[in-house]
SETIPA-173128 format. One record per residue: residue number from 1; x, y, z of N, C-alpha, C in turn; residue in three letters. Coordinates in steps of 0.001 Angstrom, whole numbers, plus 500000, padded with zeros to 6 digits. Layout:
N
REC:pos:n.xx:n.yy:n.zz:ca.xx:ca.yy:ca.zz:c.xx:c.yy:c.zz:code
REC:NUM:X:Y:Z:X:Y:Z:X:Y:Z:ALA
...
END
This chain:
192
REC:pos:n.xx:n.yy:n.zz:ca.xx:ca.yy:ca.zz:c.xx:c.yy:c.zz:code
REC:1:165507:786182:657658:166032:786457:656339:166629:785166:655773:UNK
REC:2:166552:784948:654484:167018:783643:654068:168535:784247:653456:UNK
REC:3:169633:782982:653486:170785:783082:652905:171221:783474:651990:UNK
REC:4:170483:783605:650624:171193:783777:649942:170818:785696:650019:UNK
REC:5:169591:785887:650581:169086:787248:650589:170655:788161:651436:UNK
REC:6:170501:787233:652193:171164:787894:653867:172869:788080:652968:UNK
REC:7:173279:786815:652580:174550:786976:651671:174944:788297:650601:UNK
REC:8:173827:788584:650202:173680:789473:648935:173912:790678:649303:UNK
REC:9:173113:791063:650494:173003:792364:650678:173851:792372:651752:UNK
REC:10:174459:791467:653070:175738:792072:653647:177065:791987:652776:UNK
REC:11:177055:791269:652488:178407:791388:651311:178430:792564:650622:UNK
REC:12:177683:793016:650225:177411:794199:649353:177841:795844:650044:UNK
REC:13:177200:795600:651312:177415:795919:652312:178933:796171:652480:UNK
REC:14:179749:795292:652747:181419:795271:653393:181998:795445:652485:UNK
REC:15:181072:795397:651163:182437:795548:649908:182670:797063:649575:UNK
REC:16:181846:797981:650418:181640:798996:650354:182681:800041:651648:UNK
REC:17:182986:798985:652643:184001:799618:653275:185289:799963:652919:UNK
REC:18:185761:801040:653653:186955:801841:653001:188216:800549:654181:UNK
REC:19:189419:800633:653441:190748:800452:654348:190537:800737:655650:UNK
REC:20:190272:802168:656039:190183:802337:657213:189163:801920:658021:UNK
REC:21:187969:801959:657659:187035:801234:658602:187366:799972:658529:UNK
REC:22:187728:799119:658052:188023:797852:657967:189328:797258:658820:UNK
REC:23:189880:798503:659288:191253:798078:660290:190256:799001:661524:UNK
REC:24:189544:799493:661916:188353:800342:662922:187917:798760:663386:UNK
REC:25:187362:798095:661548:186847:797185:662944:187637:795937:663834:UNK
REC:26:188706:795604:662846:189869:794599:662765:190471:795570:665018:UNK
REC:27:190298:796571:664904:190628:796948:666036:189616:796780:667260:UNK
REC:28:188496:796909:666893:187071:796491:667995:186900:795446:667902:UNK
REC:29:187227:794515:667078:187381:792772:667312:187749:792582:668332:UNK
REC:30:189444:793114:668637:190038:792857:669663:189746:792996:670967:UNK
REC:31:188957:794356:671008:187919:794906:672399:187251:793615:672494:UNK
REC:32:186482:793235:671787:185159:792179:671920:185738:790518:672179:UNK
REC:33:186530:790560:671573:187266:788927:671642:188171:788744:673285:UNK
REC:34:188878:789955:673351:189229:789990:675014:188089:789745:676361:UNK
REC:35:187054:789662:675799:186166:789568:676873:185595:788095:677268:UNK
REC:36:185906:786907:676229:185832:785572:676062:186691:785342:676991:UNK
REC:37:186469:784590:678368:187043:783851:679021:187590:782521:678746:UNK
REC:38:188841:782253:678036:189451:781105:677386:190427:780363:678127:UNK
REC:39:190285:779242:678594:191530:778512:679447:192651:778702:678215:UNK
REC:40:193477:777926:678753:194797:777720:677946:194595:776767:676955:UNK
REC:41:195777:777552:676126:195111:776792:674609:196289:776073:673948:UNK
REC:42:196724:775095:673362:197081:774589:672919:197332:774665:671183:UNK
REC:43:196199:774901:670344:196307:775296:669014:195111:775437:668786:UNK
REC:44:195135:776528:667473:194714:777672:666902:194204:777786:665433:UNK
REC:45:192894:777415:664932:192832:777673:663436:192173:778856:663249:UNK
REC:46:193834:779929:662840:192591:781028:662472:192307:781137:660724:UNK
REC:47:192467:782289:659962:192470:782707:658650:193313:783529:658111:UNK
REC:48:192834:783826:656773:194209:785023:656468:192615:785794:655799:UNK
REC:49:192350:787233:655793:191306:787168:655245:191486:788047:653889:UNK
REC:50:190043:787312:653240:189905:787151:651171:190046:788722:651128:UNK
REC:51:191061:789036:650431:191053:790550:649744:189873:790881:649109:UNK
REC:52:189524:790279:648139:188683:790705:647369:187327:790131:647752:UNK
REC:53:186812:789982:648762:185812:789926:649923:185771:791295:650610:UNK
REC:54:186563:792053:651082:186954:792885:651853:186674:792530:653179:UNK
REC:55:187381:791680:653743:187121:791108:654796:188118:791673:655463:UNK
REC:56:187547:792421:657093:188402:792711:657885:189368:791415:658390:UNK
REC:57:190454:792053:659301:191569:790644:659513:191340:790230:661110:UNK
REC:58:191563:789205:661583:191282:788850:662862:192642:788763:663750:UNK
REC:59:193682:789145:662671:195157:789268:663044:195563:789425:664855:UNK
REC:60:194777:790653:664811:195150:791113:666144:194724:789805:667218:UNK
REC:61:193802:789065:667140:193275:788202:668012:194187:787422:667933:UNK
REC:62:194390:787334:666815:195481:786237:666518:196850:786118:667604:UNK
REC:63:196991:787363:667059:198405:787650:668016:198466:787760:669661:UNK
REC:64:197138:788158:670081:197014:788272:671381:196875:787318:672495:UNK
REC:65:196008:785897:671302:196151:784711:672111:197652:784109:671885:UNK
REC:66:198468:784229:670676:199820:784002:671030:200556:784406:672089:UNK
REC:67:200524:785651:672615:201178:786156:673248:200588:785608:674675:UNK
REC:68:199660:785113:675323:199034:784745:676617:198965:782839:676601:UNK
REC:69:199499:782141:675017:199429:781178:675298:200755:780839:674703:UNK
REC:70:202462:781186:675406:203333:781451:674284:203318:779787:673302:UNK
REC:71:203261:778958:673560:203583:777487:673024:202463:776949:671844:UNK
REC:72:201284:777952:672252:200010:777699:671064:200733:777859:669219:UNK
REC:73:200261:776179:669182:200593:775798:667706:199460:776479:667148:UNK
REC:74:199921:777089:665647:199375:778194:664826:198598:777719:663479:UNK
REC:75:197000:777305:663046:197360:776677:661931:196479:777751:661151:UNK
REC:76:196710:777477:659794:195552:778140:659331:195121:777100:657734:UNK
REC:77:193746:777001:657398:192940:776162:655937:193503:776407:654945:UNK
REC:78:193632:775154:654659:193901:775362:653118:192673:774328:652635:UNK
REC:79:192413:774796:651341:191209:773578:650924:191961:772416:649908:UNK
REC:80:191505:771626:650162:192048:770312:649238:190749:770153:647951:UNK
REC:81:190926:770285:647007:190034:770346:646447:189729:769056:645744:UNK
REC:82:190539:768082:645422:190552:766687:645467:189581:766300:646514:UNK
REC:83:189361:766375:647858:188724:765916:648764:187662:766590:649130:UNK
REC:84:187828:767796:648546:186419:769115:648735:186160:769133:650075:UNK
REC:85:187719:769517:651043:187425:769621:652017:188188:770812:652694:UNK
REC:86:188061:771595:653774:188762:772565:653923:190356:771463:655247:UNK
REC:87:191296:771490:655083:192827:770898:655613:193750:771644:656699:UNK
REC:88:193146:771587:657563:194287:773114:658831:196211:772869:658669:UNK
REC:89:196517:773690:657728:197794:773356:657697:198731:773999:658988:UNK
REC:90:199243:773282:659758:200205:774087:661277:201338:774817:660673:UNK
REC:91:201214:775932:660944:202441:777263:660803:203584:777424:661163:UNK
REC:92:204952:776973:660146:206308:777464:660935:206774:778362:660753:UNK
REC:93:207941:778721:661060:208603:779966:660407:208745:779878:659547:UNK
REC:94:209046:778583:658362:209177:778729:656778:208003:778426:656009:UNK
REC:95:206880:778673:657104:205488:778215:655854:205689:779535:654827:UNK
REC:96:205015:778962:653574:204918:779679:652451:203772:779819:652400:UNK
REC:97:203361:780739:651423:201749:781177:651235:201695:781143:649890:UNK
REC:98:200307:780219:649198:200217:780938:647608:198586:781218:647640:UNK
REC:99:198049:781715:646704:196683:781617:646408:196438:780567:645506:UNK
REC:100:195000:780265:645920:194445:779172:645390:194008:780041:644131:UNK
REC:101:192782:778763:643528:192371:778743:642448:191676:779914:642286:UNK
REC:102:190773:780248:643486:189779:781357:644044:190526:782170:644915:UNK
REC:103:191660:782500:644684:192462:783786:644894:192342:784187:646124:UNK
REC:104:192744:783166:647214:192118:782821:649077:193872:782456:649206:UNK
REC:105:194287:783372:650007:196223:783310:649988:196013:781977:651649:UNK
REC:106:196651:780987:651295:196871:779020:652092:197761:779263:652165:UNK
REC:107:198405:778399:653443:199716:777960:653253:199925:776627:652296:UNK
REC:108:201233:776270:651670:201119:775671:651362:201967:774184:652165:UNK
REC:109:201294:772763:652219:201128:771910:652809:202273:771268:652358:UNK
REC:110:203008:770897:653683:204356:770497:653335:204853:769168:654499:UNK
REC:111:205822:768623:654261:205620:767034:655169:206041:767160:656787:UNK
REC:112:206337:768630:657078:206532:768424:658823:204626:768843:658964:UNK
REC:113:203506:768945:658331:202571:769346:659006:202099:768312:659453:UNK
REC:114:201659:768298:660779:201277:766943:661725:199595:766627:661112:UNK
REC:115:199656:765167:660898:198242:764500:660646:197025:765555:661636:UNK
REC:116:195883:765329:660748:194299:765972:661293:194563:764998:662348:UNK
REC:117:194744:763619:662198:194094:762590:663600:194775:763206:664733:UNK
REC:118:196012:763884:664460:197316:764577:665640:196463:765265:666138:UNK
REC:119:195837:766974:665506:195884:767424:666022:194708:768027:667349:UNK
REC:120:194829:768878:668038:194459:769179:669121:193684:770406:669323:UNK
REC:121:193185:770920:668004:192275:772107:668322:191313:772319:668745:UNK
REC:122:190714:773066:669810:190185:773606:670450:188944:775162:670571:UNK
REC:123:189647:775874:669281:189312:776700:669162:189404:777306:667540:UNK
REC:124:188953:777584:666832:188559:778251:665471:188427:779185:665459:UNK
REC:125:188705:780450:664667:188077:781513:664220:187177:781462:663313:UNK
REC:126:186362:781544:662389:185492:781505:661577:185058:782941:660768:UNK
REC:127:185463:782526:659360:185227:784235:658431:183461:783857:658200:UNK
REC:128:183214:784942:657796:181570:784700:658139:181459:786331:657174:UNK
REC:129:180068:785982:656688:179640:787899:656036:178500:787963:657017:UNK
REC:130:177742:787116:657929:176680:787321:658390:176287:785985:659766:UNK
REC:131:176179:787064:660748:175234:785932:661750:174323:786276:661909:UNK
REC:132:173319:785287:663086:171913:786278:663502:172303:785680:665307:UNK
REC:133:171409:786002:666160:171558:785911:667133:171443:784412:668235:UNK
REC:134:171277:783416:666958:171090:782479:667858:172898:781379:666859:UNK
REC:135:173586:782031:666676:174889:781883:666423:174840:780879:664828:UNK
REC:136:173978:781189:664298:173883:780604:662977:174855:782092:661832:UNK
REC:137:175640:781258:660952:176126:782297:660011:176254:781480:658799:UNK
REC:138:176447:782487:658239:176676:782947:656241:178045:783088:655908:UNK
REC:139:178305:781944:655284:179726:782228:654911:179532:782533:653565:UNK
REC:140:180906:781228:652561:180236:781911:651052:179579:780995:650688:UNK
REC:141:178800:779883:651126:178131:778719:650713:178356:777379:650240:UNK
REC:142:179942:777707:650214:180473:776060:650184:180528:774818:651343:UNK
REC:143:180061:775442:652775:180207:774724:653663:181506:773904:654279:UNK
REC:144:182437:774167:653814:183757:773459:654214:184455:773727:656257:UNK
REC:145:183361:775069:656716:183521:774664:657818:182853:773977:658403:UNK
REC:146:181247:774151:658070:180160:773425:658536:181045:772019:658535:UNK
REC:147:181276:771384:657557:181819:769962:657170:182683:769772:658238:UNK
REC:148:183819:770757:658232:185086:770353:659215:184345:770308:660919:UNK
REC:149:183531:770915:661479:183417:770926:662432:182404:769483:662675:UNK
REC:150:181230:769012:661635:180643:767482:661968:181900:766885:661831:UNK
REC:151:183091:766883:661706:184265:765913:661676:184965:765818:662706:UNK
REC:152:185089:767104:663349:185540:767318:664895:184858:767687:665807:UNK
REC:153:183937:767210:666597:183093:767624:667468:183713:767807:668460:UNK
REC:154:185098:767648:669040:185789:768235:670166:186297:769318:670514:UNK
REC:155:185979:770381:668711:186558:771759:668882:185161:772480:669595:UNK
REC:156:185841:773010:670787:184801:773954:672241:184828:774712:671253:UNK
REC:157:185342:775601:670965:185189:776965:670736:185422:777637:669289:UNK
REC:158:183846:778105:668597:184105:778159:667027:183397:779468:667370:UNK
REC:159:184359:780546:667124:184310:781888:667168:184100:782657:665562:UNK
REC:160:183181:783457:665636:182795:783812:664368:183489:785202:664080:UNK
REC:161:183359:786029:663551:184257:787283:663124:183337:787843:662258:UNK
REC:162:182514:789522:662542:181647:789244:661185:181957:791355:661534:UNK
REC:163:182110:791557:660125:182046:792999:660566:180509:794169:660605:UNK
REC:164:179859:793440:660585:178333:794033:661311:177793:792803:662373:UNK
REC:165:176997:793426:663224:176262:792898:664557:175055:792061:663991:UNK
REC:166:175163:791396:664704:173973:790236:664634:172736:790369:663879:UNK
REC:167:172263:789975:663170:170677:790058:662837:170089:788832:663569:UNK
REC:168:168605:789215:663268:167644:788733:664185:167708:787365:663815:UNK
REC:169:167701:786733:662629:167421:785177:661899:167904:785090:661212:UNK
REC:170:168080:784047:660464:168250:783453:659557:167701:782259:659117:UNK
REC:171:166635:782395:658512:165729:781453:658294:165647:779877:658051:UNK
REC:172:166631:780163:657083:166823:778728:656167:167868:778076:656443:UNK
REC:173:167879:778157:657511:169031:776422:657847:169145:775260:657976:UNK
REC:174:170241:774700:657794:170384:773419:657592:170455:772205:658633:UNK
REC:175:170100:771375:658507:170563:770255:659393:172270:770108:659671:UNK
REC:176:173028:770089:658361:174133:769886:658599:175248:771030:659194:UNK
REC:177:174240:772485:658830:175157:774112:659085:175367:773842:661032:UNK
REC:178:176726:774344:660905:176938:774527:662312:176674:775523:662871:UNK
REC:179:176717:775740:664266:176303:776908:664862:177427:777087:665628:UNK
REC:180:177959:778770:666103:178846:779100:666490:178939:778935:667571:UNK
REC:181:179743:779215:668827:179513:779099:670158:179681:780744:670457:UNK
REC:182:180403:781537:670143:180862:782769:670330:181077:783647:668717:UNK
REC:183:180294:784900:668977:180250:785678:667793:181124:787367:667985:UNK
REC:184:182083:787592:667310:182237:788723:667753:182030:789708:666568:UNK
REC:185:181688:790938:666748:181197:792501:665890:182231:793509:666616:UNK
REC:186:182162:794439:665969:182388:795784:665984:182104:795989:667698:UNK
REC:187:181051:795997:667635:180267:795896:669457:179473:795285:670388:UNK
REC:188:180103:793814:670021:179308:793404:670488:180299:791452:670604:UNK
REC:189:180486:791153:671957:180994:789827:671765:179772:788733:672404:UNK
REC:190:179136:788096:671444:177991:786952:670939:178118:786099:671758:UNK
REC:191:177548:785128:672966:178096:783775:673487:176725:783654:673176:UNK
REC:192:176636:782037:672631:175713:781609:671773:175506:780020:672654:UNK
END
């Protein structure tokens, strides 16, 4: 299936889920993501996810690797749009949140957040409307993770989040699109 096809019709798809299935699946994430054998982790880029996407939340994962890695620094993207790049801002207790331009709730970037060259991530979550089985996905087509990850080739582990199971292809990819290492669904956790 090509991207923009595959985009059209799963999106269409999730925008159609109710509250409750959408915390159903935000809850079978967690089944599926517990089954990833992860050393100890150090820090964390997850998301906050787009309301008006209807994107389930990856929260719970979130919280679960906090709790098994207590010292794991917390960050989550903000995009710089000056640089047209997506920016992992690190999480304190007084980060603030606003929405951007495209109504995507960031923290906002403030002078204790430690330099990109600092930091030490390891592991990503990744919002996604669509994978297929050989760990290629569909985000919304701006590429700002694809980008961030040719910038860091030391992050092991770029975990996808998608609330339907794998399709077979995805045809039309890119040289520069990254591929996931680990995909998780509703039922199903992806090692790619």
């Amino acid at each position: 299936m090509l991207k923009n096809q595959a985009r059209d019709l799963f999106l269409q798809q999730r925008l159609n889920f109710t509250p409750q299935v959408l915390q159903s699946i935000s809850n079978a994430w967690l089944v599926q993501f517990k089954k990833i054998q992860l050393p100890k982790l150090s820090s964390l880029l997850s998301y906050i996810p787009i309301e008006q996407k209807n994107e389930a939340n990856p929260q719970l994962c979130t919280d679960w690797l906090r709790n098994i890695n207590n010292d794991l620094n917390l960050y989550f993207p903000a995009i710089n749009f000056h640089k047209n790049r997506l920016s992992p801002i690190q999480i304190q207790t007084n980060t603030q949140f606003i929405k951007n331009k495209w109504g995507i709730l960031e923290p906002i970037p403030n002078q204790t957040n430690v330099e990109e060259k600092k930091m030490d991530i390891k592991i990503v979550f990744v919002p996604l409307i669509i994978m297929d089985i050989k760990g290629n996905r569909i985000g919304y087509g701006k590429g700002y993770y694809d980008q961030f990850f040719n910038e860091h080739p030391y992050i092991k582990y770029k975990i996808g989040f998608s609330c339907l199971d794998a399709i077979e292809t995805i045809s039309d990819m890119q040289e520069f699109d990254q591929r996931l290492t680990h995909g998780i669904s509703p039922n199903h956790c992806y090692v790619f």
